[in-house]
C-alpha positions as CSV (number, residue, x, y, z in Angstrom):
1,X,35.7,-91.2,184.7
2,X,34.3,-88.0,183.1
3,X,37.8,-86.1,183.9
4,X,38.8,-89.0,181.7
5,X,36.7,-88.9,178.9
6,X,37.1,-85.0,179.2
7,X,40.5,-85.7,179.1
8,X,40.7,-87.7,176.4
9,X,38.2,-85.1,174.3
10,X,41.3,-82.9,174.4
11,X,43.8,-85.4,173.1
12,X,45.5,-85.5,177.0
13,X,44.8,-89.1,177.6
14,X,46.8,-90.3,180.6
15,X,49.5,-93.2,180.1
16,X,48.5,-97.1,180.9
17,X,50.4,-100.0,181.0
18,X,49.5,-100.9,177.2
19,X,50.2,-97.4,175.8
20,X,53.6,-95.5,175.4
21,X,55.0,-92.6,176.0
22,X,55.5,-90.8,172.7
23,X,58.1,-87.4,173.4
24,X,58.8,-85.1,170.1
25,X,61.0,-82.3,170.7
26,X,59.7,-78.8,170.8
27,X,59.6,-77.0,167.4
28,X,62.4,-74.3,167.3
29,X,61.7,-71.1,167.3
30,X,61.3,-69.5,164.2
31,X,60.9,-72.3,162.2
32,X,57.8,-74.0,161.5
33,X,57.4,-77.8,162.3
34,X,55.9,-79.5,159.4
35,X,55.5,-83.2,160.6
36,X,54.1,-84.9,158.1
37,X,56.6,-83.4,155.6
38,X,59.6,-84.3,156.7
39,X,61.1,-86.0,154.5
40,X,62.9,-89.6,154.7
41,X,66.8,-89.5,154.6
42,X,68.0,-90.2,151.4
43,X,69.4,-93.5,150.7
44,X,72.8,-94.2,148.5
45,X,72.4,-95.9,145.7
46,X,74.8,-99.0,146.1
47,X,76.4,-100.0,142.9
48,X,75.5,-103.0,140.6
49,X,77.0,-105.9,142.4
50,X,78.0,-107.2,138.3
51,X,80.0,-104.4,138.0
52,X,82.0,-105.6,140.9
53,X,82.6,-108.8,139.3
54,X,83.6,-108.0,135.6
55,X,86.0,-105.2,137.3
56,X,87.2,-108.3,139.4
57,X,87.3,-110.5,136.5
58,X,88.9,-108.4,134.5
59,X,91.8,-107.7,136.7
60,X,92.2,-111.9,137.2
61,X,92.7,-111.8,133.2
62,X,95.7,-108.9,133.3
63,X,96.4,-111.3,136.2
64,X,97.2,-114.2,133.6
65,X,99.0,-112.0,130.8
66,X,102.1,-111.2,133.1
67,X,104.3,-113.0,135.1
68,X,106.0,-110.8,136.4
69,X,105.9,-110.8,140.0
70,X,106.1,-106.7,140.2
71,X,103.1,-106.2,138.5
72,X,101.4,-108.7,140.3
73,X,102.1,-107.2,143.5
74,X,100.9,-104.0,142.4
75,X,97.3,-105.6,141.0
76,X,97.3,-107.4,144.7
77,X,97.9,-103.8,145.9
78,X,94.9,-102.5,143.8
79,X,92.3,-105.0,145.1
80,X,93.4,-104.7,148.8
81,X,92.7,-100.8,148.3
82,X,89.7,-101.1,146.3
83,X,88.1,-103.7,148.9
84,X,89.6,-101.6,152.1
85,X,87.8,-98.4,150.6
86,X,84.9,-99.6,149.0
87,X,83.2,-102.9,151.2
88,X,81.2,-103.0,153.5
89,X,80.7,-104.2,157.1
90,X,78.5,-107.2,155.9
91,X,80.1,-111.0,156.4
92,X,80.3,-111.5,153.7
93,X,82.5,-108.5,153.0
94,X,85.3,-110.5,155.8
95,X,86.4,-113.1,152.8
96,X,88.7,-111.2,151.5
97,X,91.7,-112.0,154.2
98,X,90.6,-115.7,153.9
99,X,91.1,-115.8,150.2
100,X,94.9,-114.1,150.7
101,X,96.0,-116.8,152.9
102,X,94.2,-119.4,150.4
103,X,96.6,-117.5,147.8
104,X,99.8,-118.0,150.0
105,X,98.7,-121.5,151.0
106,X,99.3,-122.7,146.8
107,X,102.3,-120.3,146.4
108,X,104.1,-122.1,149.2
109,X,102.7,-125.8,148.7
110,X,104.0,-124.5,144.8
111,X,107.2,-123.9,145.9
112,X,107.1,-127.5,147.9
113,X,106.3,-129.1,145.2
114,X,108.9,-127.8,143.1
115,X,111.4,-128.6,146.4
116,X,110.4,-132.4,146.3
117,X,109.4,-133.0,143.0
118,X,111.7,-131.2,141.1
119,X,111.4,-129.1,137.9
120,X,111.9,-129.1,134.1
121,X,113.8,-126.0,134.1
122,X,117.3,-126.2,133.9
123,X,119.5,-124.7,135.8
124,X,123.2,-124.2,137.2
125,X,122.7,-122.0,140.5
126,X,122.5,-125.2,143.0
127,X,120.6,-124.3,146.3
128,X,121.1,-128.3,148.0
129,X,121.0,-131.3,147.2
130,X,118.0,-133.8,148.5
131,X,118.6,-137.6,148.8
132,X,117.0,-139.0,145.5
133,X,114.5,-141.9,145.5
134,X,115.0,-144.4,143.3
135,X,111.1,-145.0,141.3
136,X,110.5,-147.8,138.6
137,X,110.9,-147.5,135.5
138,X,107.2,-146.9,134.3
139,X,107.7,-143.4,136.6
140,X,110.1,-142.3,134.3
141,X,109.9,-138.5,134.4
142,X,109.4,-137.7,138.0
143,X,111.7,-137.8,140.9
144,X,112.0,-137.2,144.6
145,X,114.6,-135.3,145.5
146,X,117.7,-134.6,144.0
147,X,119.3,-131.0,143.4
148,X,117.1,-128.1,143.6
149,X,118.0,-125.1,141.4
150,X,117.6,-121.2,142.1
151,X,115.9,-121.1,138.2
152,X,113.4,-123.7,139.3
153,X,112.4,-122.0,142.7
154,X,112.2,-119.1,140.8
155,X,110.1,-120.2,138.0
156,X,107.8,-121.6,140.5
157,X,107.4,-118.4,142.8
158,X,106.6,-116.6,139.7
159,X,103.8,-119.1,138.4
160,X,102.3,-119.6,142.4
161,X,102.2,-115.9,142.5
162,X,100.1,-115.5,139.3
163,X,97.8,-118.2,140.6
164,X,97.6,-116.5,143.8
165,X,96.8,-112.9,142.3
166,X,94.0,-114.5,140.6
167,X,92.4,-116.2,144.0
168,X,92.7,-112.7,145.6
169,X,90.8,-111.5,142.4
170,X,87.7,-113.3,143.2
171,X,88.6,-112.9,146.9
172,X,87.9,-109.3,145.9
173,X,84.7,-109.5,144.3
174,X,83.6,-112.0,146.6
175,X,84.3,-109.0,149.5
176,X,82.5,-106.4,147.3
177,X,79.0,-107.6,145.7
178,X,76.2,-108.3,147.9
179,X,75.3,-112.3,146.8
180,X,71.6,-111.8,147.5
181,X,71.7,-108.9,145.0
182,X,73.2,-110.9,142.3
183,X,71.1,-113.6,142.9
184,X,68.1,-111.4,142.0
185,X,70.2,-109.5,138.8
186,X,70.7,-113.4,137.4
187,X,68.8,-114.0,134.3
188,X,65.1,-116.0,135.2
189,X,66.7,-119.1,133.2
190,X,70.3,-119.2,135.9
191,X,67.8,-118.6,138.9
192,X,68.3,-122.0,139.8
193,X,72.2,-122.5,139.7
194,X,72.2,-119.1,140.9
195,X,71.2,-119.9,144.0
196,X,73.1,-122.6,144.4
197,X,76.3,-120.3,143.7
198,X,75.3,-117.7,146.4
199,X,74.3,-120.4,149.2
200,X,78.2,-122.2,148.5
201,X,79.5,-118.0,148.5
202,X,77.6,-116.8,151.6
203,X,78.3,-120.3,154.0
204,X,82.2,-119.8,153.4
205,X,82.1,-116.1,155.0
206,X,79.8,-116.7,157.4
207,X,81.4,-120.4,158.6
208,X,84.9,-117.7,159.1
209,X,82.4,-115.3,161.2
210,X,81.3,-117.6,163.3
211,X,84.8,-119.3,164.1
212,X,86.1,-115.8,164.6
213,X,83.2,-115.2,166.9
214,X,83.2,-118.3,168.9
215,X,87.2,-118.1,169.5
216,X,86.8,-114.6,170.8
217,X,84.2,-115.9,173.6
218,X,86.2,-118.6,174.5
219,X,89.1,-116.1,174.8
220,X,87.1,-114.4,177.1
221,X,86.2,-116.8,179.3
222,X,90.0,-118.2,179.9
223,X,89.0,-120.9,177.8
224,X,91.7,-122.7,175.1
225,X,90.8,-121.7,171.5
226,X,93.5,-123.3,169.8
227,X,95.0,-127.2,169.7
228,X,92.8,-129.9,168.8
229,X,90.9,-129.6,171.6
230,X,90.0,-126.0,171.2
231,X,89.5,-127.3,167.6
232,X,86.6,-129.5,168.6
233,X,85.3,-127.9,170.8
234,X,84.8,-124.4,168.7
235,X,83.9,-127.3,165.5
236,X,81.0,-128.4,167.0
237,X,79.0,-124.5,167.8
238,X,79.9,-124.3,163.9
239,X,78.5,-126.9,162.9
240,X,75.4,-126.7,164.5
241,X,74.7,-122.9,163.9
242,X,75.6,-123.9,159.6
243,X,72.9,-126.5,160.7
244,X,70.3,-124.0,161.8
245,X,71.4,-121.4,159.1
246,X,70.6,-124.2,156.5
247,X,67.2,-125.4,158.1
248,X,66.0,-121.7,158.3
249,X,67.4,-121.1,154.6
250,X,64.9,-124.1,153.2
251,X,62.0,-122.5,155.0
252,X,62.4,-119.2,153.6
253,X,62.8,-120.5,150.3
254,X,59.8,-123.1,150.7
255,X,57.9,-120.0,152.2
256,X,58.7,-117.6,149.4
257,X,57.2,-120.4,146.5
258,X,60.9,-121.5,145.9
259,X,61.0,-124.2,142.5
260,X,57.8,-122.8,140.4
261,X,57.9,-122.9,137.0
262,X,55.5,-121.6,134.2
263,X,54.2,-123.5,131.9
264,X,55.7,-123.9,128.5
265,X,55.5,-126.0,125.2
266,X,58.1,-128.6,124.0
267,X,58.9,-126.5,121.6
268,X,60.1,-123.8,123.2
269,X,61.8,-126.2,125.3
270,X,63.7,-127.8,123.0
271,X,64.4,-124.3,120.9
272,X,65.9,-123.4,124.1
273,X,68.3,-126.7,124.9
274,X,69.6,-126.5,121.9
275,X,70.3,-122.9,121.2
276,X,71.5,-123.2,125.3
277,X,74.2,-126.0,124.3
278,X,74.8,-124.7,121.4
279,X,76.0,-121.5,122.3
280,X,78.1,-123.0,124.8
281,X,79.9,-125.6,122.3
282,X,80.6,-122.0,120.2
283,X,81.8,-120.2,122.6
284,X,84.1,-123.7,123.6
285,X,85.2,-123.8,120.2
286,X,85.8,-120.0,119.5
287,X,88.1,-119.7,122.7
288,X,90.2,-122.7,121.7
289,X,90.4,-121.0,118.2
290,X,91.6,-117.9,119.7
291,X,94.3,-119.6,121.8
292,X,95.5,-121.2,119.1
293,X,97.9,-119.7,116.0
294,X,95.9,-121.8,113.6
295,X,92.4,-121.2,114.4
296,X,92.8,-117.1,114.7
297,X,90.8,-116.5,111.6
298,X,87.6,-118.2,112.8
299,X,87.7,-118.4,116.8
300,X,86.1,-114.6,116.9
301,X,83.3,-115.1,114.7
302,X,82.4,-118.7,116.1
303,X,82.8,-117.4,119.6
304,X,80.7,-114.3,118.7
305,X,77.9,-116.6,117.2
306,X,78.5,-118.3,120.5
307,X,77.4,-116.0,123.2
308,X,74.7,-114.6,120.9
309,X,73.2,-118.5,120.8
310,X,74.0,-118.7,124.9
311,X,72.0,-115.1,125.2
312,X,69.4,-116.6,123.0
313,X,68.8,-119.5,125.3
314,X,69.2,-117.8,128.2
315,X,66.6,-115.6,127.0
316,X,63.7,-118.3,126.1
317,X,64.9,-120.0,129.4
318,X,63.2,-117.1,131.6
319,X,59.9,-118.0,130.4
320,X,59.8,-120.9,132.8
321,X,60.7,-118.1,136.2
322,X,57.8,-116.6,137.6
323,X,59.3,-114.1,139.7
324,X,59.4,-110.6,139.8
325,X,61.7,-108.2,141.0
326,X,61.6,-105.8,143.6
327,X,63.8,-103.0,143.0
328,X,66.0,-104.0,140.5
329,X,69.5,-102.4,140.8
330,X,70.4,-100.1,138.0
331,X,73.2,-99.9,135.7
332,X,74.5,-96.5,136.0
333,X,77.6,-94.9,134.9
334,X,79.2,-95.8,137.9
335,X,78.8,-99.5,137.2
336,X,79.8,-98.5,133.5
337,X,82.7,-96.7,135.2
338,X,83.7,-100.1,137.3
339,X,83.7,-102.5,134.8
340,X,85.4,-100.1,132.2
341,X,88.4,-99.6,134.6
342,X,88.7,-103.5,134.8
343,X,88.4,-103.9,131.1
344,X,91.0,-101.5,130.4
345,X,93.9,-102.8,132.5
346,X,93.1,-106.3,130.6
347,X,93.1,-105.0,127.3
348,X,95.7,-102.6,128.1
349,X,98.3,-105.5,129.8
350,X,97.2,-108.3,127.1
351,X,98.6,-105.3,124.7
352,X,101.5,-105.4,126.4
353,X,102.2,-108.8,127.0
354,X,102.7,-109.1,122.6
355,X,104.4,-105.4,122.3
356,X,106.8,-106.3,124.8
357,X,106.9,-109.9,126.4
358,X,110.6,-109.8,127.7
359,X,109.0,-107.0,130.5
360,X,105.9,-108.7,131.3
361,X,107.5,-112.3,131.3
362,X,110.8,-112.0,132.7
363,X,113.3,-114.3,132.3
364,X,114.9,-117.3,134.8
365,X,117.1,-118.9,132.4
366,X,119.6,-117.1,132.8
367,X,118.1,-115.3,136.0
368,X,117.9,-111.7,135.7
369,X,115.9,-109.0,138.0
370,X,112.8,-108.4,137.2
371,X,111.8,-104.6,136.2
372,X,108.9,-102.3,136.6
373,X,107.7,-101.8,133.2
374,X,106.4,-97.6,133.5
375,X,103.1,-97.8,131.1
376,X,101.8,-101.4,131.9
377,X,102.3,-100.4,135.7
378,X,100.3,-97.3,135.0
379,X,97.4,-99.1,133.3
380,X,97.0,-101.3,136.0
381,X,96.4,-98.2,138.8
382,X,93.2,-97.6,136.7
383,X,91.8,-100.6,138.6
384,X,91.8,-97.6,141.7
385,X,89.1,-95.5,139.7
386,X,86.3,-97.5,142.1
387,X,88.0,-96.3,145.1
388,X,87.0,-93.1,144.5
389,X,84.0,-93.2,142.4
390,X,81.6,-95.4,144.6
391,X,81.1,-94.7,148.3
392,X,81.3,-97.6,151.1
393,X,77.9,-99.7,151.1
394,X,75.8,-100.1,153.9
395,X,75.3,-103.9,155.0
């Protein structure tokens, strides 16, 4: 006992069951060894998960100005590049892929329809000829069957393409910004539908991870993983892990104080409806005047008074939140950076599309090759500035 106690005078206490072993490496010689001022390694600072979804957003609206199928390979090309460089290794981050084969699921069930159903384009290239059903006369207008036309199939790859480049858009953002991080850059008064929106965009990713998962180990074991009876018996795992995911989800969120509210008068209450649907009916209204030749001269200024109503509301609405935030995520110049690359292949092909429609709208009637229009397809390679501006996040 007293070589212990003398022992443990010294700081050369021996090792028990309940106490660990703690080895440092030597200092090197030379150098001093300054423990308590080493410093932590210095974390990244992971861009605004936003920015990913106006860039994202942005490239879904050049999206919708072309149809030609070119230039929509090539903004498919930029996304896969950006999202191959720039995600992470996060679940998530896996929902890319999914959203691709969602995106060739409508082009072909697009081109089926146009197959079965026919199509109001005329046309004289005759592919074959379907055995026509005779409807009633109160269908008037639609058929199934009859002669299918090389136009048609045409138009219809050209329109299920543009609707596919657009799913791959948000497949894109939906790959690159962390949901739990743009839940907590929402606005106090969207809190709620916020979280409802990043619950329904992290259960699709992780459902895919766990199917993947679950396949693989029956794979392993010499077990059937496809079939219906590899179906239901990978279904029910799912299922039952989305169960447990949910149950543990409503006890975070009833642990953390989830559904409090301050305390505010009827009056600001009421201030805040009304601006809130206001702003929304302006912003309605000033989009349908900008769509439209007649309402050009007031759809700006009503949509402008619009958003500043919605921002209004939105504003009083976060008087009711009461929570704070822990590290907020900055908007840097990288995130100015992002979202300015998206914005300028919009404005740059909706530019385009009224300069010169014949390139970015080619025609089927009578069918002619589509080209590769030179400055249109160089504004859409600025959506590849993020590639080499933001590093690859962490999970």
């Amino acid at each position: 006992m007293r070589d212990r106690h003398s022992a443990g005078a010294w700081g050369l206490v021996a090792p028990t069951r309940r106490s660990r072993i703690c080895l440092s490496p030597a200092p090197l010689k030379g150098r001093r060894s300054h423990v308590g001022h080493n410093a932590p390694p210095r974390r990244t600072r992971t861009l605004h998960p936003g920015a990913w979804w106006l860039w994202s957003l942005f490239l879904g609206v050049a999206a919708s100005r072309t149809g030609n199928p070119l230039l929509l390979a090539l903004l498919i090309a930029v996304t896969g590049y950006v999202v191959a460089v720039c995600r992470s290794r996060a679940p998530w981050a896996r929902s890319y892929s999914a959203f691709a084969r969602l995106g060739l699921a409508v082009l072909l069930v697009r081109l089926a329809f146009t197959v079965v159903l026919g199509s109001p384009i005329p046309g004289s290239h005759t592919l074959l000829t379907l055995p026509e059903v005779p409807l009633p006369h109160w269908a008037q207008g639609i058929r199934l069957g009859g002669r299918v036309t090389a136009e048609a199939l045409v138009f219809s790859l050209y329109d299920g393409l543009r609707i596919a480049t657009l799913l791959i858009c948000v497949g894109a953002a939906n790959a690159l910004a962390n949901p739990a991080r743009l839940l907590k850059s929402l606005p106090g008064a969207l809190y709620e539908l916020g979280v409802a929106v990043v619950v329904a965009l992290t259960f699709a990713p992780n459902l895919i991870a766990d199917v993947q998962r679950l396949r693989a180990a029956r794979r392993l074991r010499g077990r059937p993983d496809s079939g219906v009876r590899g179906l239901l018996q990978v279904g029910l795992p799912v299922l039952e892990g989305a169960l447990e995911r949910s149950v543990a989800l409503a006890a975070a969120m009833d642990a953390r104080g989830y559904g409090r509210s301050a305390d505010v008068s009827a009056r600001v209450r009421r201030t805040t409806a009304a601006l809130t649907l206001g702003g929304l009916l302006g912003v309605c209204a000033g989009t349908y005047g900008l769509l439209t030749a007649e309402g050009g001269g007031y759809g700006l200024p009503v949509l402008l008074a619009g958003v500043g109503a919605a921002l209004a509301g939105l504003r009083l609405g976060g008087r009711r939140s009461l929570r704070t935030r822990y590290r907020p995520d900055p908007w840097d110049a990288r995130a100015w950076l992002v979202s300015g690359s998206g914005a300028a292949v919009a404005a740059l092909l909706t530019l385009a599309s009224v300069r010169d429609p014949d390139a970015l709208h080619p025609g089927v009637v009578p069918l002619v090759a589509p080209t590769l229009p030179l400055w249109p397809a160089a504004a859409v390679l600025l959506g590849l500035l993020p590639a080499f501006i933001v590093p690859k996040e962490s999970p």
